[in-house]
TORKOL-4160 file (C-alpha; in steps of 0.2 Angstrom, whole numbers, padded with zeros to 4 digits, m for minus):
124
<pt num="1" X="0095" Y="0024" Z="m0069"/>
<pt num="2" X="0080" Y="0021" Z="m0082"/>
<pt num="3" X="0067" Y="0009" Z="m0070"/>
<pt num="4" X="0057" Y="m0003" Z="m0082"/>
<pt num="5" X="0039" Y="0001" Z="m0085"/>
<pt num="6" X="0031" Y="m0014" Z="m0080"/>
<pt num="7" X="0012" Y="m0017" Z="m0089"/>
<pt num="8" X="0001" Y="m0030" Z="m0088"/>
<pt num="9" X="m0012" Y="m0037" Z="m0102"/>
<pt num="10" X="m0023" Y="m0051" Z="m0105"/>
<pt num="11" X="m0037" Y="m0056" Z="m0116"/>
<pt num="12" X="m0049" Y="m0068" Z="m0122"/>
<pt num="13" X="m0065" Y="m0073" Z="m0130"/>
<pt num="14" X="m0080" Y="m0081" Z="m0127"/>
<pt num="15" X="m0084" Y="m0099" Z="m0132"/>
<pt num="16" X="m0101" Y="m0110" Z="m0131"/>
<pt num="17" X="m0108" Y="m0125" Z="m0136"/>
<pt num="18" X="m0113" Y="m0131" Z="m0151"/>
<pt num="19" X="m0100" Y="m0126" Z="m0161"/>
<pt num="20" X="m0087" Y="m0119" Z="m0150"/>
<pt num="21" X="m0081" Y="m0107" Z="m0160"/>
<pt num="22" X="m0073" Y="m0089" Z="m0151"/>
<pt num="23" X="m0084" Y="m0074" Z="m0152"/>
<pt num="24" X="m0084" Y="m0057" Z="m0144"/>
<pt num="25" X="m0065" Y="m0056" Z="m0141"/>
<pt num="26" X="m0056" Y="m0044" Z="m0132"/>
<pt num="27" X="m0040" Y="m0038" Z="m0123"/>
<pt num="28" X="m0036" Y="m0025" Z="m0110"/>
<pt num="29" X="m0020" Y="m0016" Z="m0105"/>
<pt num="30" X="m0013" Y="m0011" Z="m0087"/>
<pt num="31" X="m0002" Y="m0003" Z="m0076"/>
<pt num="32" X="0008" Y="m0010" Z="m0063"/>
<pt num="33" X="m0007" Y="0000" Z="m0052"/>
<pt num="34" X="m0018" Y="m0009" Z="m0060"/>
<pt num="35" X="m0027" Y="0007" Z="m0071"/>
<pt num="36" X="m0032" Y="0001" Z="m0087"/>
<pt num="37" X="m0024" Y="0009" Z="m0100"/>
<pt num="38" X="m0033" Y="0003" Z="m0115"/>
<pt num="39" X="m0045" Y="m0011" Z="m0118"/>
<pt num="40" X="m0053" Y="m0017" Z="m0137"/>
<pt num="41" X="m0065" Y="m0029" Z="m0142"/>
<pt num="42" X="m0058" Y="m0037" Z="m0158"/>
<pt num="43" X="m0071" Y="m0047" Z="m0166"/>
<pt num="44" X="m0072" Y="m0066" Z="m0168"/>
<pt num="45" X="m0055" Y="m0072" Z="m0165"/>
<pt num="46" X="m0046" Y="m0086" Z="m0155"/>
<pt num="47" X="m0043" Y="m0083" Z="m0138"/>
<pt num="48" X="m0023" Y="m0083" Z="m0137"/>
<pt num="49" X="m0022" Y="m0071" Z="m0155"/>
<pt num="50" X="m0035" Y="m0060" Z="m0143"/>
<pt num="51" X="m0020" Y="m0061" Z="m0128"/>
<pt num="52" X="m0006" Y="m0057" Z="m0144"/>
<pt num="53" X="m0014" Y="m0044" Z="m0149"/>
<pt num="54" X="m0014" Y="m0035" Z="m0130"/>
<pt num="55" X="0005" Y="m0039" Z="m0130"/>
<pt num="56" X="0006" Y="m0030" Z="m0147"/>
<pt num="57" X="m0004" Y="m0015" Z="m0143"/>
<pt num="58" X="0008" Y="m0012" Z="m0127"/>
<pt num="59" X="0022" Y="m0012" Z="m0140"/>
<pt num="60" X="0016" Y="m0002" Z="m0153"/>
<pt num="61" X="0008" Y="0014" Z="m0141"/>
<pt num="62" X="0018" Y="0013" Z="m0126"/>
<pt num="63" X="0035" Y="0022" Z="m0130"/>
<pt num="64" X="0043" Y="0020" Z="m0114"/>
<pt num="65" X="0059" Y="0008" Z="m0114"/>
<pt num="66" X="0066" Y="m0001" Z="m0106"/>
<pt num="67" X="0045" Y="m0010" Z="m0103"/>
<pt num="68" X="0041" Y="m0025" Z="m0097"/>
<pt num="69" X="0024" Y="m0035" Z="m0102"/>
<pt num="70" X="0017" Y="m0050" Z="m0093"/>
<pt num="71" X="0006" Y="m0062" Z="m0099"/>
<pt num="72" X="m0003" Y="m0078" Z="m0094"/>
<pt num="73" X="m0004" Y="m0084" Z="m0113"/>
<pt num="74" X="0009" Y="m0096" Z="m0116"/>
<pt num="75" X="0006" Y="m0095" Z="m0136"/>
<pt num="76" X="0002" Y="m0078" Z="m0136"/>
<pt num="77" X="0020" Y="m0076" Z="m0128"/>
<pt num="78" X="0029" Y="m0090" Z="m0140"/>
<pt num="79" X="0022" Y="m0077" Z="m0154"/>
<pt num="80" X="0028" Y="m0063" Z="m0146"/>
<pt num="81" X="0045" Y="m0070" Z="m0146"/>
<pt num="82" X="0044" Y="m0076" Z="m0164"/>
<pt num="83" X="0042" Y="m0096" Z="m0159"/>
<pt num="84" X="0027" Y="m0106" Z="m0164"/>
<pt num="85" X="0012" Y="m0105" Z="m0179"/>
<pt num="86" X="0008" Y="m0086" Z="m0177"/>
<pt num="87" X="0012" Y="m0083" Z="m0193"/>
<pt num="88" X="m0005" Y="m0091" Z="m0200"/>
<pt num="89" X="m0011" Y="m0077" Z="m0190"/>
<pt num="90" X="0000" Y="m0062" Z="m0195"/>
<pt num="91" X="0009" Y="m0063" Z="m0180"/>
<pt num="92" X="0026" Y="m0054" Z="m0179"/>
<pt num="93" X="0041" Y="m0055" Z="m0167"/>
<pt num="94" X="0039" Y="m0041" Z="m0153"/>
<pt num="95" X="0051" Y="m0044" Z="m0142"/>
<pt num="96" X="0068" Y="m0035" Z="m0142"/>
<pt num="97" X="0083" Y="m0029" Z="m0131"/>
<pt num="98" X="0072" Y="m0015" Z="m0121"/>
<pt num="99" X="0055" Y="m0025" Z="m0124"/>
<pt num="100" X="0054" Y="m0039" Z="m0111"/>
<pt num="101" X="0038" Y="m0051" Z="m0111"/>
<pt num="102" X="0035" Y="m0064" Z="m0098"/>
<pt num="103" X="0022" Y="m0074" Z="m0090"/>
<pt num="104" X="0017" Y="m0071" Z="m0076"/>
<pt num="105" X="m0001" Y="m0080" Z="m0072"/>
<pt num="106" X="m0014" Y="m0071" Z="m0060"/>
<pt num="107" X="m0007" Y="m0054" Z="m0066"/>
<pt num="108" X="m0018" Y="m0039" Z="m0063"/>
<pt num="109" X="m0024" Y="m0037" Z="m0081"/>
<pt num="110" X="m0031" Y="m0057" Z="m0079"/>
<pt num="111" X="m0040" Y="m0051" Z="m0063"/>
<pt num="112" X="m0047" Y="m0034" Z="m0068"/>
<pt num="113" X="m0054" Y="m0047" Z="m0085"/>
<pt num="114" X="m0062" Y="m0062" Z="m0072"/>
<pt num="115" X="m0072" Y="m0046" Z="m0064"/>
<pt num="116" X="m0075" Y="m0038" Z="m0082"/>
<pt num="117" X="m0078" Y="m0053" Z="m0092"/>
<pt num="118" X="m0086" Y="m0067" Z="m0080"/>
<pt num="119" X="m0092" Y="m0078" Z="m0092"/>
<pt num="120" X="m0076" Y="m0080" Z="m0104"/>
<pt num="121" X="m0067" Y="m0096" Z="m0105"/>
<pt num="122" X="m0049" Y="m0096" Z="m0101"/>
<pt num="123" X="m0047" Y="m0116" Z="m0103"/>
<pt num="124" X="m0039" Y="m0115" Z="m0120"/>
């Protein structure tokens, strides 16, 4: 019997008074070990396209199926199942019959990113 791949991933980007705007965003990729299995800065984008775009990468390169893909990003998970204003973003539906993304908060790509990324706000 095929056991499910379990990977975890979250992102995010930094934001600061004046203007607020997000900067220096970023993602990373992990294992259900907790090895980080890709990470990527991506520019000046919001926050929750920042935790898509981990969700996306973990489709596209990871080939094992059946996965599942936690997430803490509750619009970065409505995207990922084709709900919600991603489009405005380029988002596309990811999840299928063998792809399986949840939330799951405090998952180990969240706590290897406090550790990584202390300064980065996670309020959005």
């Amino acid at each position: 019997h095929n056991s499910m791949l379990e990977i975890h991933v979250d992102g995010g980007a930094s934001i600061h008074p004046p203007d607020y705007k997000f900067t220096d965003a970023y993602f990373s990729v992990l294992d259900n070990k907790g090895n980080v299995i890709h990470k990527e800065k991506c520019g000046d984008i919001y926050s929750g396209l920042a935790e898509y775009l981990a969700i996306k990468w973990a489709v596209m390169n990871i080939k094992d199926r059946p996965i599942k893909i936690y997430s803490d990003c509750k619009t970065a998970l409505a995207w990922a199942h084709g709900r919600g204003k991603g489009k405005k973003y380029g988002t596309i539906k990811l999840a299928s019959k063998d792809v399986f993304i949840e939330y799951k908060g405090k998952n180990l790509a969240d706590v290897y990113n406090q550790k990584e990324h202390p300064k980065f706000d996670k309020s959005y």
